[in-house]
Structure formats: C-alpha cells, structure tokens
N, C-alpha and C positions, 0 to 999 in steps of 0.2 A: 538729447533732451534739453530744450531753455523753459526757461521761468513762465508759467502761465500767467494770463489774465485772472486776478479775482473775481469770482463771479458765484457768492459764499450765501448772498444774501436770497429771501425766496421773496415772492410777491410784488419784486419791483421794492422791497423796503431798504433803505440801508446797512447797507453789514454793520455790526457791531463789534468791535473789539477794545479788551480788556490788557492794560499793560502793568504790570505792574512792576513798582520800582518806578511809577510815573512820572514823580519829581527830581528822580535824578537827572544827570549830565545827558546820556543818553536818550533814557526813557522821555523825558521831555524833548528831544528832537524828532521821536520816533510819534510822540500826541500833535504834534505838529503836523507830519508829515503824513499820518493815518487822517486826521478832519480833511486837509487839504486834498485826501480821495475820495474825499465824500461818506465817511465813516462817521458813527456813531462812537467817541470813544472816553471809555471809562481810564482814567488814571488812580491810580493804588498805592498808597504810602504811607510807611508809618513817618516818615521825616527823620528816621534814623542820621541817615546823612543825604537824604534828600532835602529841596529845597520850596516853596512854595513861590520863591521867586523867579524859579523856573518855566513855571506851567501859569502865574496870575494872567498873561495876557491871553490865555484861552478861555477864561471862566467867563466872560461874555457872551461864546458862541451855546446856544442850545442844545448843540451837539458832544459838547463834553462837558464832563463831570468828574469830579475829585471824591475821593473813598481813604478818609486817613483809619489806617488800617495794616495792623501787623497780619502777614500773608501765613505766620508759621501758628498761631492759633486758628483762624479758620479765614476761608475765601466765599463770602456770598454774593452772587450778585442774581439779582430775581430777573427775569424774561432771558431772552434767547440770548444765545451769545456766539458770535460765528470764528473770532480769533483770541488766543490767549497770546501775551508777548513778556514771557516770564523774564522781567529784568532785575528782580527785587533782591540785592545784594552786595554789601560793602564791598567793592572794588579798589581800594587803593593800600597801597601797606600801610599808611597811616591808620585808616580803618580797620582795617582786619588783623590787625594786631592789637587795637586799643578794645577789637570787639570780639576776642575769636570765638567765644561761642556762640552770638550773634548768628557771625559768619557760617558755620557749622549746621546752624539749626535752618537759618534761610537755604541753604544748598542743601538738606534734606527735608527737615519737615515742611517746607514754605513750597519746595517743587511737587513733592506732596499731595499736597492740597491742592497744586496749582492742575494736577493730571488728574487729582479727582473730580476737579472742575469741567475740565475738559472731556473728559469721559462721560458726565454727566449730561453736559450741553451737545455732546456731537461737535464741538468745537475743536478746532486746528491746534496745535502747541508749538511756542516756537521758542525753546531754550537758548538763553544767553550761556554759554560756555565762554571757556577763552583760553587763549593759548599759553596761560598756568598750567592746564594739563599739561603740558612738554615738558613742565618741571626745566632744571637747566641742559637743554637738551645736547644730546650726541650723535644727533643727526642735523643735519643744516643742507637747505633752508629745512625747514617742517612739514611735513606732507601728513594731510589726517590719516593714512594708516602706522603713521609711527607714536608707538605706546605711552612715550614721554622716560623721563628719570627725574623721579620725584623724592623729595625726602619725606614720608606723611608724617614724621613724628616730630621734623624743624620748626620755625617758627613762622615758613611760609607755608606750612601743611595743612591748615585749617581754612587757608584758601583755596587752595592746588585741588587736596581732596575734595572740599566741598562741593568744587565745581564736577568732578570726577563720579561721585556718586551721583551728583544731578543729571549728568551723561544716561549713567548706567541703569538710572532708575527711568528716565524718559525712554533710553529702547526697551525696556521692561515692561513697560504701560503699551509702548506701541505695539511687542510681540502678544503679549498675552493679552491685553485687551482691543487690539486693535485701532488703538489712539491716533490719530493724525498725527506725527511730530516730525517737528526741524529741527536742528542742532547747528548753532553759529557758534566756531571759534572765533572770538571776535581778538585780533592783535591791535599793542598800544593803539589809543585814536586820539585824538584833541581836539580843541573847538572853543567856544563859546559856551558859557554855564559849567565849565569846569570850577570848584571850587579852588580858593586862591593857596592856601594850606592843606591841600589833603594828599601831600606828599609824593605823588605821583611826581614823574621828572618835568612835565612842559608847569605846569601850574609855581614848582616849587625855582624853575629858574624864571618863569613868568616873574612873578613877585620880584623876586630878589635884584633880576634885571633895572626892572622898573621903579625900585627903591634905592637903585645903586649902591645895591651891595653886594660881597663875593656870591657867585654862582659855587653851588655845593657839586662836586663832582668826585663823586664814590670809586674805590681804587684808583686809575689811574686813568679812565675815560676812556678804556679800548674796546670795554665789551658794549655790542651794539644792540641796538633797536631797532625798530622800521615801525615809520610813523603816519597811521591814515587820519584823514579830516572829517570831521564825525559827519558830513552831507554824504559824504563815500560813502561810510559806513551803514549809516540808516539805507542808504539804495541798493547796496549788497544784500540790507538784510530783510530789508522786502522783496526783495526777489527771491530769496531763500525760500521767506514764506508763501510764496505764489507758486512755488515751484512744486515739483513730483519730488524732490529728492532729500530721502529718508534718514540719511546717516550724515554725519558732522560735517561743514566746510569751512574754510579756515577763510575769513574777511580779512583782511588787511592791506598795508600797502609793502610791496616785494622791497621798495629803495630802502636799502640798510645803511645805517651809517654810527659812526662811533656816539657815545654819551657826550666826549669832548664838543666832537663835529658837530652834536646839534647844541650845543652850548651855544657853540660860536655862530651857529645861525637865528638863535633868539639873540644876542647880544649884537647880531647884525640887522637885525627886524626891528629892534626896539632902540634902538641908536645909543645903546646904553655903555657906560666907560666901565663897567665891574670889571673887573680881576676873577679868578678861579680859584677855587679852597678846595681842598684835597680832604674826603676822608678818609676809612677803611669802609671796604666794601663788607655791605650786610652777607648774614649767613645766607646760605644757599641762593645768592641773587644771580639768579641765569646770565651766563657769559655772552651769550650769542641771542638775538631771535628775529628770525625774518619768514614769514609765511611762504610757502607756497601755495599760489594764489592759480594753479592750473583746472585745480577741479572747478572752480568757481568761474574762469575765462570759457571753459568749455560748456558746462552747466547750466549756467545762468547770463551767460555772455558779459559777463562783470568785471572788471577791473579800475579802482580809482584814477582819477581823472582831475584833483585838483592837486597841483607839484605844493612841494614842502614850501617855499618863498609866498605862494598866496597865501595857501591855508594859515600858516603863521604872520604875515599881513593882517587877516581878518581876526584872529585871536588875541592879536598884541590890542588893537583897536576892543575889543571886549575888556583886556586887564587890564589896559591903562584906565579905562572907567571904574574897574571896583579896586584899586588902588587907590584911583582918587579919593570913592567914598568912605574906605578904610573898612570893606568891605571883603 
C-alpha cells in the first residue's frame, strides 16, 4: 500500500482543510504547505503557545484564514470541510508542565470535538500523537505495535497520557462511527518557528549557544534522541493523510545520537565557544528514543531526506535572527 493522491474535494472546488494548533511550530509549516496544494485552509488557535508570528505571512492569501479559538470549548467552522489536521496541543516540558491541565483537556476534550467535527463534515482526521506514548521505553528502536512504559501519575503523565487517550479515542470514533482517521507518531523535529525558550532541547541549546553561554545538558548526556527537520516531517505527515492507513505510524528520523553529541553539533553550526553545564536529569525523562521508521518506508514510501548538518544550518540561520531581536 503507498500513500494516495488527494482527491477529497467534489466539483473541481478546492479541498478545504482545518489545522488546528495552526499557529504553532508545526501547525504553521503544515498551513504552508496545505495552500501550497492548493488548499483552502483554516488555521485554529487560541495562542496558548502558539504564535501569530508564525502564520502572519499567510494572511494575504484568500485562501487562508485564522480562527483564535480554544478547540476544547467548541470547534465551528460553517461550509464543508474535506481534512481536519488536529495539532492543537502544548508540546514541550516547559508547556505542559507550566499547563497540565491545559494539556489534559486539549488531549481529551479538544480531540473531542475535533471527531465530532469530523464526523459531522465526512471529513478525514489526522491526529498528531507522538512518540511520549513510549513513555521511557524498553524496547528500542520503537515500532508502533510496542505499548510504551509510561508513568500516568509523574509529572510527564499529563502529556504522555493525554496523547494516549487522544489515540484511543480517534480509533473509537473510527471503529464505532466510522471516522476517517490517521494517527502520526511524530519523534523530536526542529526547524524554524520553534520558540526560543520553550525548553525543548534544540531551541534551549539554540539560545544559549548563540548568547554564549553554557549549554544545559541533563544527567550526563548519554540518553539519546534522533532528530527530524520539520520539512521531513510535514511530508511524512501528509502522506499519512493521503494514505489508506488506519492505525498509528511513527515519523521520525532513525539517526540517534546522544543529548551531548547533538550539543556538540549546534555548538559546531553556530560557531559558538560555550562550555557544558551538567544538571540532574528530570523525572521520568526517557533514556533512549529512536523511531522505527519501517512501517512508514514501506507504506508511504517515506523516509527523511534532510541529514542533521543542513537542517541545523537552516535553524541556526532562523535563531540567530530571534536572538538578535530578543525575541
């Protein structure tokens, strides 16, 4: 099975699709990259920790439109609507610790509403998940039929879970209502529109690099990560949505490498003299994580395509501009 042609829309009109989370990091690569098909597309946000700086060079085109708007009181949007691209959700530990019940309520009531939308319009779903379901896992790499080891009651639980019920409530909507739905494990990504402070690990050595000061580097820098460039990721995850295929797939990129080792390759991208600062590593912070990315190479014929030295090339060249601005 590969990934289909979209071909969602009737009359020769534009397909229409609704993202919400539209102002974030992602969701704004993904309002980019849906106009640029020729889409109609509504972006959805309350501005939580989205950004309006993200999506302003869209609001020109006729074809999209901004809806400020929290997803977990209600979802309207009037006329037809052909894809929903449910992204609407604090994604960083900064976030979802400063917001957990936030976080909580967007990963149940906000998906919610998102499938009664979609239920309603005959429209597609395509849930942002992510590879927090694995909790800190004991399988390696990650393949989507493995359950995860999750703590739900720690203080990464109100992320982990949240995503986890959003899962289980999207095949719930598909078995008993018969809903269109995708499910994207999405693993780390970075890019450009990442915010400068929101804790995540490229943005918080971003900054620090860049201001020449020590890079923060939690226990001892050996548990790893693997890191896609969010142009990957938005093409994995439109393929998802184009696709026949019903149950979860994990996007990411397979190259793993330690917390330290990518220290040392933004402080090689950004020509930067910092030093390393040691702290204790947070509770339950997953030791290992690298996707298996086979279901996705055979499925969808996917695999990223921009190596870690560009991608981070094209990101430093982003943070060194909102540093400059203090921004």
């Amino acid at each position: 099975m590969t990934a289909t042609t979209p071909t969602r829309a009737a009359n020769g009109s534009r397909p229409r699709a609704l993202v919400t989370g539209g102002a974030g990091f992602i969701g704004s690569h993904l309002c980019e990259r849906l106009l640029a098909e020729g889409k109609d597309v509504i972006a959805m946000d309350n501005l939580l920790t989205g950004d309006l700086a993200n999506i302003e060079h869209l609001f020109g085109s006729p074809h999209f439109t901004f809806v400020h708007q929290d997803v977990t009181n209600y979802i309207h949007v009037p006329g037809r609507l052909d894809y929903i691209l449910h992204f609407a959700s604090p994604a960083s530990p900064v976030d979802y610790l400063e917001l957990p019940i936030q976080t909580l309520k967007v990963g149940a009531m906000g998906t919610h509403k998102a499938l009664g939308l979609a239920r309603e319009k005959k429209a597609r779903l395509l849930l942002a998940s992510t590879s927090e379901v694995y909790g800190d896992p004991l399988v390696h790499p990650q393949r989507e039929d493995y359950w995860g080891n999750v703590n739900p009651i720690g203080p990464r639980g109100v992320y982990d879970e949240a995503k986890r019920f959003a899962e289980a409530i999207t095949m719930a909507y598909q078995r008993a209502h018969g809903v269109e739905t995708r499910i994207v494990r999405i693993f780390n990504t970075y890019g450009p529109r990442m915010r400068l402070n929101d804790g995540r690990v490229l943005p918080s050595f971003m900054s620090q690099a860049l201001r020449g000061e020590p890079l923060t580097v939690f226990g001892d820098g050996s548990q790893t990560r693997s890191f896609c460039y969010v142009d990957d990721l938005v093409e994995g995850v439109l393929r998802l949505l184009y696709s026949d295929e019903k149950l979860p797939v994990n996007i990411g990129n397979p190259r793993e490498m330690t917390i330290l080792q990518f220290a040392e390759a933004v402080l090689h991208s950004t020509g930067s003299k910092s030093g390393i600062e040691y702290r204790p590593l947070p509770v339950d912070d997953p030791k290992v994580r690298q996707p298996d990315i086979g279901k996705a190479r055979r499925l969808l014929g996917w695999e990223p395509k921009v190596v870690l030295e560009e991608g981070l090339r094209r990101t430093t060249e982003y943070f060194r501009r909102k540093v400059a601005q203090g921004r």
